[in-house]
N, C-alpha and C positions, 0 to 999 in steps of 0.2 A: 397520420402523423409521422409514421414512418420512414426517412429519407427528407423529410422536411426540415427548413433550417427557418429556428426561432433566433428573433435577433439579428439576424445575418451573422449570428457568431457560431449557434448551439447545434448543431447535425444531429438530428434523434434517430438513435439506432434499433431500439428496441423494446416492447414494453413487458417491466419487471415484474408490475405489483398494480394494485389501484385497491381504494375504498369505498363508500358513498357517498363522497362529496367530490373526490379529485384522481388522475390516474398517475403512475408512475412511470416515467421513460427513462432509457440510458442513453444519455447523449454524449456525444465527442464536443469539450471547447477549443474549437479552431482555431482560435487566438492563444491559446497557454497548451494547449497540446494535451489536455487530461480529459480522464472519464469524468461526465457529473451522472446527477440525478436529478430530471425536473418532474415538476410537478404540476400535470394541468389541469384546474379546473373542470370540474364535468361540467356538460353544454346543456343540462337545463339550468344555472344557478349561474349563468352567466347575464340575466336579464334583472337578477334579484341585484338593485344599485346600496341596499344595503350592507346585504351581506357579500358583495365586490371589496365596498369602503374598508369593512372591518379586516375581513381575509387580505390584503395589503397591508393593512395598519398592525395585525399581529404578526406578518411571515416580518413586515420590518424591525416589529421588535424584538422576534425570535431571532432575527441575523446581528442585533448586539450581544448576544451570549457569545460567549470564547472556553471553551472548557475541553477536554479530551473526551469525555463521555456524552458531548452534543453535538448533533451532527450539525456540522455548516452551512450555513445559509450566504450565498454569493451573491444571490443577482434576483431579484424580480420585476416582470416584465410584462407588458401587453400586447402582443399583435394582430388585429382585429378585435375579435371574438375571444382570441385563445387568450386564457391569464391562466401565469405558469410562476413556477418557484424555482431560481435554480439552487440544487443545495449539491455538499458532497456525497461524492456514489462510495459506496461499502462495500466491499467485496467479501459479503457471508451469506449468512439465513439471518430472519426475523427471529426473536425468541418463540414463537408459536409455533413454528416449524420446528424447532429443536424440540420443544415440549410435546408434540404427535408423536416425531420419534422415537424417541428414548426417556419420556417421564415414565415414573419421577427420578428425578435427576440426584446425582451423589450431593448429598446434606454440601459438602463445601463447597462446590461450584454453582449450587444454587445462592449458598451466599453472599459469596464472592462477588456475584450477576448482580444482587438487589443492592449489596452495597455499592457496587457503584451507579447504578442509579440513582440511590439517596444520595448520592455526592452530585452528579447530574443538578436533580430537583435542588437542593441546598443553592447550587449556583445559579439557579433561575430565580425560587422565590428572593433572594437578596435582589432579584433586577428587576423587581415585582412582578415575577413570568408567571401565571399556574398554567401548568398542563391541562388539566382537567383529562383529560383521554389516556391516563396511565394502561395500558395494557400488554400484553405480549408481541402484538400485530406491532405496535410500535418500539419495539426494541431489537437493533439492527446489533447480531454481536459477529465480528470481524474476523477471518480467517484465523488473526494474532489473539483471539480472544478477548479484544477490547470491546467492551460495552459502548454503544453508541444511542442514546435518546434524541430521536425526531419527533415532528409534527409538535413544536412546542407551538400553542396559541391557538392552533387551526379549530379546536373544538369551541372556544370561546366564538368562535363567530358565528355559530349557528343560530339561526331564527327562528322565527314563527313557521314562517314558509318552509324553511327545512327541515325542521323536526319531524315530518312526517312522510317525508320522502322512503322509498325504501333502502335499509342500508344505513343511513344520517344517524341514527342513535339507536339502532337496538343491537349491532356490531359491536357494544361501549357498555350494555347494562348491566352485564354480569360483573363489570368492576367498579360501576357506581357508588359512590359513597351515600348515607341515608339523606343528607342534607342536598345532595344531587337529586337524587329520588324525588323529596321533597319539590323540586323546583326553584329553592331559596337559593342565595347567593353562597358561591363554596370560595374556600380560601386552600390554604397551604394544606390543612390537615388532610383536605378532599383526598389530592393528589397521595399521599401517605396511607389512605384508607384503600384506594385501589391498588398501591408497591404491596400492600399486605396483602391481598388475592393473588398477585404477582406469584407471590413469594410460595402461599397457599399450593396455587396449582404447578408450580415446580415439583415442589417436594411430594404434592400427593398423587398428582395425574389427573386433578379432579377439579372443577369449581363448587365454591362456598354455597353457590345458590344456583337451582335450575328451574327450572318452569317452562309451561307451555307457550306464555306468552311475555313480551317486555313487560306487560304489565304484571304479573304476577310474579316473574323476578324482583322488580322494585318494590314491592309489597313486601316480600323475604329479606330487603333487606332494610325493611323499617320494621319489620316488626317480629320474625323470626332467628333465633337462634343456630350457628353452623355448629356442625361435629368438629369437632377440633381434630385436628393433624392428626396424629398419634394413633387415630384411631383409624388412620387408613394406613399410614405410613409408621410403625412401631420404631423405627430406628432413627426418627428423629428425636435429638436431644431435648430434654425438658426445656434450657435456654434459648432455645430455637424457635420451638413452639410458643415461649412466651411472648418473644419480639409480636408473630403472629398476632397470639391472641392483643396486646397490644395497640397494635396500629389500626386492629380492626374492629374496634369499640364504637358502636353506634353513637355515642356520646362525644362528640370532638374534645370536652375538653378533657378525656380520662386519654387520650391517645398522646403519640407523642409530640410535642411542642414544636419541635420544628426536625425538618429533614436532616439535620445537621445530628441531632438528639440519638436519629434513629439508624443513622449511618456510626455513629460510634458504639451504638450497641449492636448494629452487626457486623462491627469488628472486632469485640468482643468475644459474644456470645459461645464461640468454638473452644473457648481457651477452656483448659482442663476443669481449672476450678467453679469454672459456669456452668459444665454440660448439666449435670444433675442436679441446678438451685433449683429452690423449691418454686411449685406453679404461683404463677402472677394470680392475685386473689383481686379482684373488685369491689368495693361496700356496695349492698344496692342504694341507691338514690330514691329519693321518695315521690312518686310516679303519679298524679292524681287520676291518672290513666289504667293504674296498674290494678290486679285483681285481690283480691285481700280478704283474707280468713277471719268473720266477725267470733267474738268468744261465745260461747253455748251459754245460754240465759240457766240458769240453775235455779231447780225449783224449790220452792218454799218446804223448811222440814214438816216431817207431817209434825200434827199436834198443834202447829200454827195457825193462826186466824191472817185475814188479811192484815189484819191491823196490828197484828205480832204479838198479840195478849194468848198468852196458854192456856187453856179450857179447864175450869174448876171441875174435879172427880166429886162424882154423886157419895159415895162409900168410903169411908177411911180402911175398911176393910181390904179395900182393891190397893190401897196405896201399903202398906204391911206385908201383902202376900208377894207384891212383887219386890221389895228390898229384901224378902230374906229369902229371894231364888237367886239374887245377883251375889248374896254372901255366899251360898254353899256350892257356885264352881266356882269363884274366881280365887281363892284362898290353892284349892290342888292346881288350878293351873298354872300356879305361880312358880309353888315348888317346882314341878319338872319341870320348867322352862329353863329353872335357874341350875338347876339338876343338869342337863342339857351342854348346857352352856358352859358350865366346869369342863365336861369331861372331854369338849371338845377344845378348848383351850390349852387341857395335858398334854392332848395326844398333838396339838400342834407345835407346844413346846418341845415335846420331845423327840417328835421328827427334826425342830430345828435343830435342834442339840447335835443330835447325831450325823444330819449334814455336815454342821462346822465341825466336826470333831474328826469325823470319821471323810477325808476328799480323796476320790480315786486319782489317782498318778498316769498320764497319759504323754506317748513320744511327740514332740513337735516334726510335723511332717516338712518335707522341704519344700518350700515354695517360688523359691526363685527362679523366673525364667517363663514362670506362669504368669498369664492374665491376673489380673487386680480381683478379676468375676470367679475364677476359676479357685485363684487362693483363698478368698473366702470360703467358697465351699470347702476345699479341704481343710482349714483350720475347723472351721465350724462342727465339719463332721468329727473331728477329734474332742468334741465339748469347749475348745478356744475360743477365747475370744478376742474379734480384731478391734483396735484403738480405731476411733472414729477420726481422731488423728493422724491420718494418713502423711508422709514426706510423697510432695510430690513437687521433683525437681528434674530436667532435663541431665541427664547423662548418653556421654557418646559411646555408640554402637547398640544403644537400649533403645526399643522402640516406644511410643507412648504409652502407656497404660498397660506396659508389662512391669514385673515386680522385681528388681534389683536385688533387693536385700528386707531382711525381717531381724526383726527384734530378738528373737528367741530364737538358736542356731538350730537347724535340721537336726533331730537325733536327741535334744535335750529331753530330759523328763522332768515333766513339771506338775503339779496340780490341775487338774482340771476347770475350765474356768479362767485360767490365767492368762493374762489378758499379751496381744501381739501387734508389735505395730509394723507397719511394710511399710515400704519404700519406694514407690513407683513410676516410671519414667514418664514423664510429662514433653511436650511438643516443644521444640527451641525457640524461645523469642526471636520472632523475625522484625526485620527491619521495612518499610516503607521503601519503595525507589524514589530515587528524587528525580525532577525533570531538570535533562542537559539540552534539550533541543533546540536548536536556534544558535548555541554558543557554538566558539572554538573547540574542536576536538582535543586539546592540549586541555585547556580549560573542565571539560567534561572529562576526561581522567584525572584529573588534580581533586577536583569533588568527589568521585566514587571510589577515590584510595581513601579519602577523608570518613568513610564511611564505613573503612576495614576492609574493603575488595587491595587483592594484590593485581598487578598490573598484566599478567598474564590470566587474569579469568576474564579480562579485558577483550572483546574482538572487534577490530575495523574491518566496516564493509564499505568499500568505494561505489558512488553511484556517479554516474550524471545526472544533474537536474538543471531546470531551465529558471527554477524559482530560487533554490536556496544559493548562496556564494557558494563559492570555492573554499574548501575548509572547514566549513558549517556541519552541526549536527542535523542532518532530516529528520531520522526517526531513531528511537529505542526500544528495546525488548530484553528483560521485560518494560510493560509502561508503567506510566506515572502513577506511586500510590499503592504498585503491586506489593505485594509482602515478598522477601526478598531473604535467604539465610547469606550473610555477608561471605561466608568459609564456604560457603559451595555452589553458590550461581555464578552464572556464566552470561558477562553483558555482552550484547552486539551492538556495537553504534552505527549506523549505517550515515556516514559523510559525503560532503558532497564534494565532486570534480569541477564542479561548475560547469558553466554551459558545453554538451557535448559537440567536439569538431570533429572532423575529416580532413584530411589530404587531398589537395584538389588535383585531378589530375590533368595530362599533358593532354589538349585536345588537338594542338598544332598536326596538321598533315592527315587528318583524319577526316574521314565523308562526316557529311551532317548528320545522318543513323550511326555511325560509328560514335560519333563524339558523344550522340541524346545518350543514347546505352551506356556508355564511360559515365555520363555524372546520374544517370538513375542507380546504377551500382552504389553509388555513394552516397544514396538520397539527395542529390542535387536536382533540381529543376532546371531543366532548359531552356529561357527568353527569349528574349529578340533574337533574329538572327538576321543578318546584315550582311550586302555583299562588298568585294573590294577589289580592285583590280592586283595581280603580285606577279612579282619577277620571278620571284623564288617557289613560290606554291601551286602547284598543279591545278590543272583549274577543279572545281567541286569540292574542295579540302578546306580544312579551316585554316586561315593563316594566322590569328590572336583570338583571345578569349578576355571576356571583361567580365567584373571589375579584379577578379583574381588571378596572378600565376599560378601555373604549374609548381606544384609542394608546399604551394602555402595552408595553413590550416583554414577552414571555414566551415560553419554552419550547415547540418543538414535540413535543408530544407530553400538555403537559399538560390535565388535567382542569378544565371550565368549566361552572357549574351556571346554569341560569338560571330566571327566574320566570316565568311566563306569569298573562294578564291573566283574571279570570273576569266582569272587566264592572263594572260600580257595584259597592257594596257596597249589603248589602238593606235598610240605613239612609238613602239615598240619595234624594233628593224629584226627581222630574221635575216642574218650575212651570211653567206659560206665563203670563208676567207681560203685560198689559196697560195700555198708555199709550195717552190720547187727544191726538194731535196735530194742528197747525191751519199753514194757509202764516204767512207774517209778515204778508202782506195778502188777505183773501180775496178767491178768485176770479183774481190771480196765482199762478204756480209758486213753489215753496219746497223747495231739497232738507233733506232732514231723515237725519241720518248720528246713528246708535247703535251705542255702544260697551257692551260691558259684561262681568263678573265673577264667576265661581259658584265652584265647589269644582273644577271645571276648569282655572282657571286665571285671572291678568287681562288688561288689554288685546283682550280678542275684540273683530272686528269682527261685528258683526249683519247691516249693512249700509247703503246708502242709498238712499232711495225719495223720488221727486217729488210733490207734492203739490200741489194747487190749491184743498183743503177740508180741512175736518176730517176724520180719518180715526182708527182704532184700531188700532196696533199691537200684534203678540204678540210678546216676547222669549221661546224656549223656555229655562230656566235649570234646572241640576241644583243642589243645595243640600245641605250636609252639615249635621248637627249642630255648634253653636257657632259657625259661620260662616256669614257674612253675604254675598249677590248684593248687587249694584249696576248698576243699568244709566244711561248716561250717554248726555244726549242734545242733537246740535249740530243748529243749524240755520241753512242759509246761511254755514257755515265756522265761525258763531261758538256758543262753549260756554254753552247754558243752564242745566243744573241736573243733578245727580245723586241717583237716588232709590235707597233701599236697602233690601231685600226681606230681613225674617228666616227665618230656617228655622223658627221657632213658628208665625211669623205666616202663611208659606206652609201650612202643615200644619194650622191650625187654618182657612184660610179666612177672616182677619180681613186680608187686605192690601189699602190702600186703592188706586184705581185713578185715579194723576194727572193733570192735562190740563196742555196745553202752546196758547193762546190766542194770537190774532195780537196783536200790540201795539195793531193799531186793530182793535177788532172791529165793522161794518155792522150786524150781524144774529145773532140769538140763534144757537146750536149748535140744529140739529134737536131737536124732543122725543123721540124716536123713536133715539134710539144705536142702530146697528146692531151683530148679533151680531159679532163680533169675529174669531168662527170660519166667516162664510159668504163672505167676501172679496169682500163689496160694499158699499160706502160711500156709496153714495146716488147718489155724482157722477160714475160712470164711473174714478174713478182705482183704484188697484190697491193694496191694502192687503198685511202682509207674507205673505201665502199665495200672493201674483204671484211675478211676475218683476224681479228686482233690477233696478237702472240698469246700465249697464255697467259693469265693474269692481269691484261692490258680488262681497260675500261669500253668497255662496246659504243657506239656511239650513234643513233636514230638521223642523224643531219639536222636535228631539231634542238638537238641540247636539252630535251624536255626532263630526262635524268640527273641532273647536273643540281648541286643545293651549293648556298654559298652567299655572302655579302655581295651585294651590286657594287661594284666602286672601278674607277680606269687606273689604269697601271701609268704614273707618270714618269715618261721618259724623255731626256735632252735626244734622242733620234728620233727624225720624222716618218713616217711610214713606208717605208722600203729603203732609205737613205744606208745601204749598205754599201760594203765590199763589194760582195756578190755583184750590187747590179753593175760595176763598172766589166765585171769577166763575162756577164751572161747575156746582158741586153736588160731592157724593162719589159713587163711581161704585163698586160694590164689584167683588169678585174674580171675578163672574162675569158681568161688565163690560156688566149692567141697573143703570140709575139707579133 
């Protein structure tokens, strides 16, 4: 199952858990992006169309429950063979895992556990749900210590056929109720009679009933008696152990009534004045089952006949000698009886006498700051006596069940006997948490100030989520129902950012591995990828990205197409445009700086080159159809003229070849123009096939460096239509006069 995807939605990742009837995975859902928990069917019980029917009909009534103490039920589903449950995944241990390691567990966080379960089960029997499979194996408690109850329903589906599979029910018998045992129909109390084993094997380390076989457990628990708590675990409270004895009364109707019943008594049961009520007593009920002590038949006195008549004496003599034997002791045994009985009457009057008259004087010792257990002993050993009327009231900086203050001040002297009452600190009424989740975070503080929380015990924690709005409470801590002291807990509300985005970044000018890498940084996925022909972008580079710009926020996870460059289009003219340029005076230097313009873009720099002669420049220009080059050229900082090269006029070979002449010119231009393309000018200076000036822009003859808008440079002069050419001649395109 592993790596297999149920649904086409569920990736199973891992297997957590399983029982005798189903196993347990942790899957990834692909569509909402969270852990679950499913549940599949074991593959002998996939052939049984019964017990299919039912196992669907209960996971879908167990997925109408809504409660925080029941684990969620999502999705159930069939693919082939496999039938699976998808519910929510938990991030803890099972309670049976907690119970190996460290039973028995601290008296209040065992109760803690069970009451919310009975809050659990309260919310199901109202949906007419019984669990029937109360056990530890099924209680899932969460990192945050929230109690979570699964597998509601699943036991109700078992059959005939399954019942005797291994695993199906004798994993479950030790927390059977006696009417489960029986086989007869269980209801509400069922579930209530197994939370009390629960509750049992927390506290003590132990279960109520053991045996060699399921059979002889369910025997134990119809017709044997358990050791109560106490007697494994002494430091459970008398109220504790009552709940216990309680919920686990073979009798349903002496247990308690409903889960709701039993959830308020153990929220109770810890308070001060319960710990020590007296043991829950039972009436026996009259059993026609039961075994029963007949009364001893007593025999007839002697002297009697059967028939009750008293046997006539033969002798009057015999009846004389024995009345005057019963007169001569019973007269002396009278007197010392009575004799007797005086003298022990004086001597207890005058013992009393002397008590009340005569009472030793003894110092009240101090008790304060001592145990409740501890102060009794010492009053006691002083012959005091403590008021079974105890004050028992929360006081701050006093711990529970230490003694504040006493009736009679340390150091008094009093009569012996004389009676002391204490004063002892009791545990602070706590409050309930209320549930804020789902609201406005403004809202869910406006309620828990309402509740006596000040606004700094208050904590926001921002999340993203993909489920909850923007604003929203996700989760609290403590949860719903926890007991809470208003003056000293500490809430976190963890809110949500709403959907998490990214920055999407610039993929423009970047290879196709360059750009996947840019949006895998940012959990983006990379799509289609598309090619395009571009003036501007090198060929193998991206030249746009769809459907988002560069800095816009979006989604990680979502899908980004981009284009990639396949170089010119096959419309596309490579020119090397040719200008004859001259210093401002010959024979001095002259820097001469050109700019210019093609279907690449405008503003390029060409470069700047020194000069001391005439010399011929090559601009290399690309050229599209309908748009027009221009190249622009300064000299000595200042702007002389711009010429403009058509894409006809390139393509047919008819572009005229400008000069650019000193203002004073000495001496004709050479006859003799040198090629253009052998990068020698006659005079030793370096034409553009050299080496730039410093900081000039180097330049391939290709223009492949060059970034920039495509667009022609419109100008009222036609291409070569200078000055120049009336002093130089025309010089054509393949820059021979």
């Amino acid at each position: 199952m592993i790596g297999h995807q149920l649904g086409g939605r569920y990736e199973v990742i891992e297997r957590v858990g399983g029982g005798g009837m189903a196993l347990v995975y942790k899957a990834q859902d692909l569509l909402l992006n969270r852990n679950v928990a499913i549940k599949v069917l074991r593959q002998q019980f996939v052939h049984d169309e019964e017990f299919i029917r039912r196992f669907r009909r209960e996971a879908q009534s167990a997925a109408s429950l809504s409660h925080p103490n029941v684990v969620s039920i999502y999705d159930v589903g069939q693919e082939d063979e496999v039938h699976y449950i998808v519910m929510e995944y938990v991030e803890g241990k099972n309670l049976n895992e907690i119970i190996k390691e460290r039973a028995p567990l601290q008296v209040d966080e065992a109760v803690h556990i069970a009451s919310q379960i009975a809050d659990a089960l309260d919310h199901a029997h109202h949906n007419q749900i019984i669990h029937r499979d109360i056990k530890p194996h099924n209680i899932l408690i969460g990192r945050n210590g929230r109690v979570k109850v699964t597998d509601f329903g699943i036991a109700r589906a078992v059959t005939s056929t399954t019942i005797t599979q291994t695993g199906s029910v004798v994993g479950s018998v030790h927390y059977f109720s006696p009417e489960h045992a029986k086989g007869i129909v269980t209801g509400e109390k069922s579930d209530l009679y197994s939370l009390g084993i629960v509750l049992y094997q927390m506290l003590t380390g132990q279960l109520p009933f053991l045996g060699e076989s399921p059979i002889s457990v369910a025997l134990k628990h119809l017709q044997e008696e358990f050791d109560e708590p106490r007697k494994f675990n002494p430091l459970i409270p008398q109220s504790v152990e009552n709940v216990i004895l309680k919920s686990m009364r073979k009798n349903p109707q002496e247990r308690y009534q409903s889960a709701k019943e039993m959830q308020n008594d153990l929220e109770t049961c810890l308070l001060p004045e319960r710990r020590n009520e007296t043991k829950v007593d039972f009436p026996d009920e009259d059993d026609i089952d039961q075994t029963r002590v007949m009364p001893a038949i007593k025999p007839e006195p002697r002297g009697m006949t059967s028939t009750g008549a008293v046997p006539v004496m033969n002798a009057d003599e015999d009846m004389n000698a024995s009345n005057l034997k019963k007169k001569n002791w019973k007269k002396p045994t009278l007197l010392i009886s009575l004799t007797l009985l005086i003298l022990i009457a004086m001597v207890g009057v005058v013992w009393y006498v002397k008590g009340m008259l005569v009472v030793p004087e003894v110092t009240v010792p101090n008790v304060v700051n001592q145990t409740e257990e501890k102060a009794r002993e010492l009053l006691e050993a002083e012959g005091l006596v403590v008021s079974n009327e105890v004050i028992r009231q929360y006081k701050e900086n006093v711990d529970a069940g230490m003694v504040f203050d006493q009736s009679r001040n340390a150091g008094d002297v009093v009569k012996k006997g004389t009676e002391v009452q204490l004063s002892v600190g009791a545990e602070k009424a706590k409050t309930k948490m209320i549930d804020v989740k789902g609201g406005p975070y403004t809202e869910a503080v406006k309620k828990l100030t309402a509740l006596g929380l000040k606004e700094d015990q208050i904590k926001r924690k921002d999340e993203f989520s993909n489920e909850v709005a923007s604003g929203l409470v996700i989760s609290q801590t403590p949860g719903v129902n926890e007991e809470i002291d208003p003056e000293l807990v500490e809430i976190e509300l963890t809110v949500s950012k709403g959907t998490e985005t990214v920055k999407m970044p610039d993929l423009k000018n970047h290879t196709r591995s360059e750009a996947e890498q840019l949006l895998k940084d940012k959990g983006l996925v990379l799509g289609q990828v598309q090619e395009e022909s571009s003036y501007t972008v090198d060929e193998g580079k991206v030249t746009q990205q769809w459907p988002v710009e560069a800095g816009a926020d979006v989604n990680p996870g979502d899908k980004i197409t981009i284009f990639i460059s396949t170089g010119y289009p096959p419309e596309a003219l490579k020119y090397p445009f040719n200008i004859n340029v001259s210093p401002k005076e010959v024979g001095k230097n002259s820097k001469i700086r050109i700019t210019y313009e093609d279907a690449r873009g405008k503003n390029q720099e060409w470069g700047t080159r020194t000069i001391n002669s005439a010399q011929v420049l090559t601009i290399p220009l690309v050229l599209a159809p309908n748009e027009n080059g221009a190249v622009s050229v300064y000299r000595d900082g200042k702007f002389l003229d711009t010429y403009v090269v058509s894409y006809s006029e390139a393509k047919n070979g008819t572009v005229n070849v400008p000069s650019i002449d000193p203002e004073q010119s000495t001496q004709a231009p050479p006859a003799n123009t040198p090629d253009p393309g052998n990068g020698d000018n006659g005079n030793g200076n370096v034409d553009n096939g050299g080496e730039t000036d410093p900081g000039s822009t180097p330049v391939d003859g290709e223009g492949d460096n060059q970034e920039g808008d495509t667009s022609a440079m419109k100008t009222d002069k036609g291409p070569g239509k200078h000055k120049e050419d009336k002093k130089k001649g025309v010089i054509n395109a393949s820059g021979r006069p």
